[in-house]
C-alpha positions as CSV (number, residue, x, y, z in Angstrom):
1,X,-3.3,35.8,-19.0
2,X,-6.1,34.6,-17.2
3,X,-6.4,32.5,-14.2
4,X,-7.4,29.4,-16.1
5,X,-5.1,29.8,-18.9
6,X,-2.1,30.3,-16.9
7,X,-3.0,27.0,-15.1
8,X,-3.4,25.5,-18.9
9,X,-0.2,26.8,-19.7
10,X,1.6,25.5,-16.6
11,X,0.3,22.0,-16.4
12,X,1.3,21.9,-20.5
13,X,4.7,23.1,-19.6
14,X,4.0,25.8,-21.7
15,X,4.8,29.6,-21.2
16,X,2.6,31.1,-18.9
17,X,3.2,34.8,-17.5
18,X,3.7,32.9,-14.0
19,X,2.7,29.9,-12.5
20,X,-0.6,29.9,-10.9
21,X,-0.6,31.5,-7.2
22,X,-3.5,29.1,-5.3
23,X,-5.0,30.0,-2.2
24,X,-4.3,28.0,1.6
25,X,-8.2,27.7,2.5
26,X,-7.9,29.9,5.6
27,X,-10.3,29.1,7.8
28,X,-11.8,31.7,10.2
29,X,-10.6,30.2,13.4
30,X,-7.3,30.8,11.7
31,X,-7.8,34.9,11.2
32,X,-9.1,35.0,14.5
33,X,-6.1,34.1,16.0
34,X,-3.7,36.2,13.6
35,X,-5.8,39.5,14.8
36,X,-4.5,39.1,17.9
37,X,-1.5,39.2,16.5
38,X,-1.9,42.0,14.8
39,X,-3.9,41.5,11.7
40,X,-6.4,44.0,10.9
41,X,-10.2,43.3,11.7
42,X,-11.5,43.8,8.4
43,X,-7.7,42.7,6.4
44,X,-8.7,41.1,3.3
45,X,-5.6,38.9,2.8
46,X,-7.0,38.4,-1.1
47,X,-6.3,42.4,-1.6
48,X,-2.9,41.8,0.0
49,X,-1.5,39.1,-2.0
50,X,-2.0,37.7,-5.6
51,X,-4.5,34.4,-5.6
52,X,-5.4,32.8,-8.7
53,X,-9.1,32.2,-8.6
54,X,-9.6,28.4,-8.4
55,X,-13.3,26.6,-7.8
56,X,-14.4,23.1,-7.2
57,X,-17.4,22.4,-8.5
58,X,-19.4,21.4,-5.4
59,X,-21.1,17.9,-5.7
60,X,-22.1,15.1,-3.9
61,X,-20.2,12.1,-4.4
62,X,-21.4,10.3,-1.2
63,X,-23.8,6.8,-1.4
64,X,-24.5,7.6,2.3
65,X,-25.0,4.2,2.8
66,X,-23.5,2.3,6.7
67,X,-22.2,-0.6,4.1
68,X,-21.3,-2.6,6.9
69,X,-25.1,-2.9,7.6
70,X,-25.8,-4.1,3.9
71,X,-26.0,-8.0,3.3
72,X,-23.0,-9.1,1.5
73,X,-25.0,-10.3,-0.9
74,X,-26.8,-8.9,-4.7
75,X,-29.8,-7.3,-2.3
76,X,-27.1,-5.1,-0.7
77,X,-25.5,-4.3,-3.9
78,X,-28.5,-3.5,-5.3
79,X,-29.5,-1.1,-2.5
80,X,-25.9,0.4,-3.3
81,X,-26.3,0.8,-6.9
82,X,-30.0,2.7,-6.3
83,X,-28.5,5.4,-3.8
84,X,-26.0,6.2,-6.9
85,X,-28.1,8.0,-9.0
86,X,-26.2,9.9,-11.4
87,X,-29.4,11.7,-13.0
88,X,-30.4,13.0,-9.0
89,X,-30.3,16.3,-9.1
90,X,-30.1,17.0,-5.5
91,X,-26.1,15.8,-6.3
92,X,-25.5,19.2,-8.1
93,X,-25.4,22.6,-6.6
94,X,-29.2,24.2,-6.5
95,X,-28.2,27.0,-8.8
96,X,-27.0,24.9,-11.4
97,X,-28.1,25.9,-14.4
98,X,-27.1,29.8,-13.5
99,X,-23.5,28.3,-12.9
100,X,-23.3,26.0,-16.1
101,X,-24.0,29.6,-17.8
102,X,-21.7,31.5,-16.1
103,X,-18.8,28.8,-16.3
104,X,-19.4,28.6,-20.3
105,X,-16.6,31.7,-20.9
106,X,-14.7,31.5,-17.5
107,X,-11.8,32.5,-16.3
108,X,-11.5,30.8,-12.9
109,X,-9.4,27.3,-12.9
110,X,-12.5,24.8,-12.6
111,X,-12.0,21.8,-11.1
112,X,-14.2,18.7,-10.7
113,X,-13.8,16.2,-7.7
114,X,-14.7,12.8,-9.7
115,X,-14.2,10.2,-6.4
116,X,-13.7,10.1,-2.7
117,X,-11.2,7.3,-3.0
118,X,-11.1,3.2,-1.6
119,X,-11.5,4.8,2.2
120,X,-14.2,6.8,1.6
121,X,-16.1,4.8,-0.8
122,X,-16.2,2.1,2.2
123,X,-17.3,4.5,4.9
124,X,-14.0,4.4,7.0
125,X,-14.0,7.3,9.4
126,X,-12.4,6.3,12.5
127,X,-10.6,2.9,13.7
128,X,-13.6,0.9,14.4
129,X,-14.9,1.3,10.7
130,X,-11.6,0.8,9.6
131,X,-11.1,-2.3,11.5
132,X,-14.5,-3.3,9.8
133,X,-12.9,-3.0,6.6
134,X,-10.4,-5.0,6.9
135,X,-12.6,-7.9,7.6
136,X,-14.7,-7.5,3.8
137,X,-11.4,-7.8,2.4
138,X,-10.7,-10.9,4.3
139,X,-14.0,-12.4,4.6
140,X,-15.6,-10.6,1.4
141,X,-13.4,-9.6,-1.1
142,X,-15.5,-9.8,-4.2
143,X,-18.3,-8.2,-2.2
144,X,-15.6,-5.0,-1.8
145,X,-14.8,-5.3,-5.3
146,X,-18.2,-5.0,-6.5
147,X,-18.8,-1.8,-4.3
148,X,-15.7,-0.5,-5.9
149,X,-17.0,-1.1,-9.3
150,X,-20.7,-0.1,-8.8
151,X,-19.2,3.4,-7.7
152,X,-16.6,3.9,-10.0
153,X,-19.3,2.9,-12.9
154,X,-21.6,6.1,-10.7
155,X,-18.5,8.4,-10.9
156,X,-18.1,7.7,-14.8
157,X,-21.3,8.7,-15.6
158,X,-22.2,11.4,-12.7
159,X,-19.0,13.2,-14.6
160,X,-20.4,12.4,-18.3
161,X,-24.1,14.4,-17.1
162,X,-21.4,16.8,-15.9
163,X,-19.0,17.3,-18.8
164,X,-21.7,17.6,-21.4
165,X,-22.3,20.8,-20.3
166,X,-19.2,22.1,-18.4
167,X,-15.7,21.9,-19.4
168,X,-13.5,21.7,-16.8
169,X,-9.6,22.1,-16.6
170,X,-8.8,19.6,-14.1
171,X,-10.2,16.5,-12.3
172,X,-9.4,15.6,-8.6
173,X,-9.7,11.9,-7.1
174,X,-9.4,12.5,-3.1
175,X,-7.6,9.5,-1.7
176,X,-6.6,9.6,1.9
177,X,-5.4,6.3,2.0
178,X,-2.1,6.3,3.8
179,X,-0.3,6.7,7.0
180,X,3.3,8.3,7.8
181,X,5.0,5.0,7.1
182,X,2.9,4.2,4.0
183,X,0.0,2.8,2.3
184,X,-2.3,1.7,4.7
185,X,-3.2,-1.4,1.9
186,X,-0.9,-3.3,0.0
187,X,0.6,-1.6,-3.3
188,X,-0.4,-4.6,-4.5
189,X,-4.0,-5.0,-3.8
190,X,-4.2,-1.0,-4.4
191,X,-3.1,-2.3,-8.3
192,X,-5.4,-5.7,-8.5
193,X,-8.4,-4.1,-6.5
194,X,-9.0,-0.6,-6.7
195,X,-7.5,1.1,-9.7
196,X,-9.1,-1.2,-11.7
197,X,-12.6,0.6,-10.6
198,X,-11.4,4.0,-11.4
199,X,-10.8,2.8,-15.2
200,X,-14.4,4.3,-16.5
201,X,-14.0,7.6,-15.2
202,X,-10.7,7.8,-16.3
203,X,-11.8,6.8,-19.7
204,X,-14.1,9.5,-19.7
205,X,-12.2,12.1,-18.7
206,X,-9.9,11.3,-21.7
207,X,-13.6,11.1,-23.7
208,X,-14.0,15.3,-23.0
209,X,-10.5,16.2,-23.3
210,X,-9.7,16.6,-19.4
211,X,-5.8,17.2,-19.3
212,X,-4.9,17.2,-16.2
213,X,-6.1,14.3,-13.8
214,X,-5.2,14.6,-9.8
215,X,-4.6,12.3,-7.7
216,X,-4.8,14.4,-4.3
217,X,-3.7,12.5,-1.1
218,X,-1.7,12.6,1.9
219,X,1.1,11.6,4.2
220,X,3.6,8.8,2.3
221,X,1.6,7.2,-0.8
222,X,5.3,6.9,-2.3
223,X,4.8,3.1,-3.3
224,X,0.9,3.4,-4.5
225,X,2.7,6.3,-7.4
226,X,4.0,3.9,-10.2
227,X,0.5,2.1,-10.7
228,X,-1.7,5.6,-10.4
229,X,0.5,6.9,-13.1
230,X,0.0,3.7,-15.1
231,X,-3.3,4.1,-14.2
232,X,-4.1,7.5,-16.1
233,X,-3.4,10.3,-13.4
234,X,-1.0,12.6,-14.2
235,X,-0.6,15.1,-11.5
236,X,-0.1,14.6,-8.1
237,X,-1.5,16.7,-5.1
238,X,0.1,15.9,-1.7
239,X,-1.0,17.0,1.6
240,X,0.4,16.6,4.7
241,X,3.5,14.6,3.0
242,X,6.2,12.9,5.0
243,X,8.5,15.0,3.4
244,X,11.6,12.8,3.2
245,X,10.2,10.1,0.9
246,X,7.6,12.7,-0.8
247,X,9.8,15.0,-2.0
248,X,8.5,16.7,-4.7
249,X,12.2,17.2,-6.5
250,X,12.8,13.3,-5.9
251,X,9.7,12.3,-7.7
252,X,10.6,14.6,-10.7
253,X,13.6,13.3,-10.9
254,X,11.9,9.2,-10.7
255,X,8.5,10.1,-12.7
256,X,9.6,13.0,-15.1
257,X,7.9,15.3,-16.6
258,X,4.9,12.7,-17.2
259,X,3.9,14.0,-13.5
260,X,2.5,17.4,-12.9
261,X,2.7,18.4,-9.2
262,X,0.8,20.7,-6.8
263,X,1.9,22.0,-3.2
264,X,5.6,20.4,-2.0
265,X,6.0,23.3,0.6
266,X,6.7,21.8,3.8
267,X,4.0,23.6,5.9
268,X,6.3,22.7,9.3
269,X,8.3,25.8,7.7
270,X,5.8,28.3,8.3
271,X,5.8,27.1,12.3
272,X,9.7,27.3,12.3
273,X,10.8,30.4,10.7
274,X,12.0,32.7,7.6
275,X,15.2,30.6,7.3
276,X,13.0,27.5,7.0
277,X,10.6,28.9,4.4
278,X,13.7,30.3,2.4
279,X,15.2,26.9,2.3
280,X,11.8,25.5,0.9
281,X,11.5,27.8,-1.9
282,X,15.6,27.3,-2.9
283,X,14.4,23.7,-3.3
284,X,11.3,24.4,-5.3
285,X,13.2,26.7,-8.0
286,X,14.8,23.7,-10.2
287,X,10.9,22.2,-10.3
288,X,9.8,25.9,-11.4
289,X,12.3,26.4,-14.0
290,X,11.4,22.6,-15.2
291,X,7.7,23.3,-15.3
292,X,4.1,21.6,-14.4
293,X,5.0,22.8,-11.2
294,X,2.3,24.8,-8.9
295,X,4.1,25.8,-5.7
296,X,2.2,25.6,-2.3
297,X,2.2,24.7,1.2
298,X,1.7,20.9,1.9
299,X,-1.3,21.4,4.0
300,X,-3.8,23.7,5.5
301,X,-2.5,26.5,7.3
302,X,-3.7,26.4,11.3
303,X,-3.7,27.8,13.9
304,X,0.1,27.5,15.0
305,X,1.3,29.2,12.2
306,X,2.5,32.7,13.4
307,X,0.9,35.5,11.3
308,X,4.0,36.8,10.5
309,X,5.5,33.5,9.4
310,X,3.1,33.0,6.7
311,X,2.7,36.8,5.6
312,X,6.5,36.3,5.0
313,X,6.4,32.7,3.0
314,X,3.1,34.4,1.3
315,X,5.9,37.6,0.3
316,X,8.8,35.0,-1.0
317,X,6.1,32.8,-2.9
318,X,4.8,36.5,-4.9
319,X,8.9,37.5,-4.9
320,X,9.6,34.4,-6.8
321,X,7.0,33.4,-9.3
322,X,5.7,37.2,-10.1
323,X,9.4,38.5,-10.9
């Protein structure tokens, strides 16, 4: 099998050769530090370990709009709805067209990010902007709502241009949206306020047969789960859990088989030790054997991970889906 079948196959719960083995990311600040602990100069960690090839098709999603500088009225909306232009081309990778022809037989698991999620789409980047945003919701809250909708209705049809000419095997909404001790909005007005503007893209995922929706996030989004599901998404992507109340064997045992997961390897494993990282992957067998299962470490590796802590998790990953 192929890399993109096997991830077909494992998101089905079908019978792939193996479940798909993703790469961390690893970032160069990262390798720099793990040659002076004895990684070679020119090591090419892809030539030592099996990674599936995986690609994210690399658009812009962004209005790059300040909203908190846009009247709260239809002129701002209107300026909103302009700097969405699903037909601008300067929202697609320059080479395009050479990649729509090479991506027509591929064998790489293509992904497409579809939305940046409620945070992003409001321009929150630090306290101060999210202190902002907590005032349109008490002082504007049909102004939000209408920024919601204006870019879900962009995402539905930026992915539409897109889908007519690719088919992708999975979609990914990014939504950072929580804290260690929860949601950092009500379940509640998460349900009645912002799902509600990721209904068109949703619907036209379902239009060009995309299977597998992700909803990638972080920390504990534990209570926001029963209304995404509802909601259309069917896989779930977490980074940087709190691993107690996002346990990935917990949630398969409260959401079924109806939700695919990605990752569930506590990455505070690889900065402990082997025993550790042998204890994570004993709890990750029964969601192997169960299926729709992709196992992975719940974040991205740094700098405090010891080289040979993660060349041994990388060894017991290989060990247990490749035998």
């Amino acid at each position: 099998m192929n890399s993109r079948q096997r991830f077909l196959e494992t998101m089905r719960y079908g019978n792939p050769d193996h479940v798909p083995l993703f790469e961390e990311g690893m970032r160069s600040d990262v390798l720099d530090v793990w040659r002076a602990q004895g990684l070679q100069a020119n090591a090419d960690l892809s030539q030592t370990f099996h990674y599936d090839l995986r690609e994210e098709i690399d658009v812009d999603l962004d209005h790059h709009l300040d909203l908190s500088q846009l009247p709260k009225t239809h002129a701002g909306l209107s300026v909103l709805e302009r700097s969405l232009d699903p037909l601008d081309p300067t929202r697609l990778p320059a080479n395009w067209r050479d990649l729509v022809n090479a991506w027509k037989e591929h064998s790489t698991i293509l992904m497409l990010p579809v939305h940046r999620g409620f945070f992003l789409t409001l321009g929150i980047e630090d306290w101060r902007s999210f202190a902002e945003m907590l005032g349109l919701l008490v002082d504007h809250r049909q102004f939000v709502r209408e920024v919601l909708e204006i870019q879900g209705n962009f995402a539905a049809r930026f992915a539409e241009r897109i889908l007519s000419e690719v088919q992708v095997d999975a979609a990914i909404l990014g939504e950072p949206i929580s804290g260690s001790h929860g949601p950092l909005i009500s379940p509640l007005m998460y349900r009645e306020l912002v799902l509600p503007s990721y209904r068109p893209f949703i619907e036209v995922l379902h239009q060009y047969r995309v299977e597998t929706i992700i909803f990638r996030t972080y920390a504990n989004s534990r209570l926001l789960l029963p209304a995404v599901m509802e909601a259309g998404f069917n896989c779930l992507w977490a980074n940087e859990r709190e691993s107690q109340v996002m346990d990935y064997q917990d949630l398969r045992k409260v959401f079924g088989r109806n939700l695919r997961l990605i990752g569930g390897i506590d990455l505070d494993a690889l900065r402990q030790g082997k025993k550790e990282i042998r204890r994570e992957f004993k709890k990750a067998l029964s969601l192997l054997e169960d299926g729709g299962y992709i196992p992975l470490v719940d974040g991205r590796v740094r700098q405090d991970i010891l080289l040979k802590n993660y060349l041994y998790y990388r060894r017991q990953l290989e060990e247990i889906v490749l035998s």
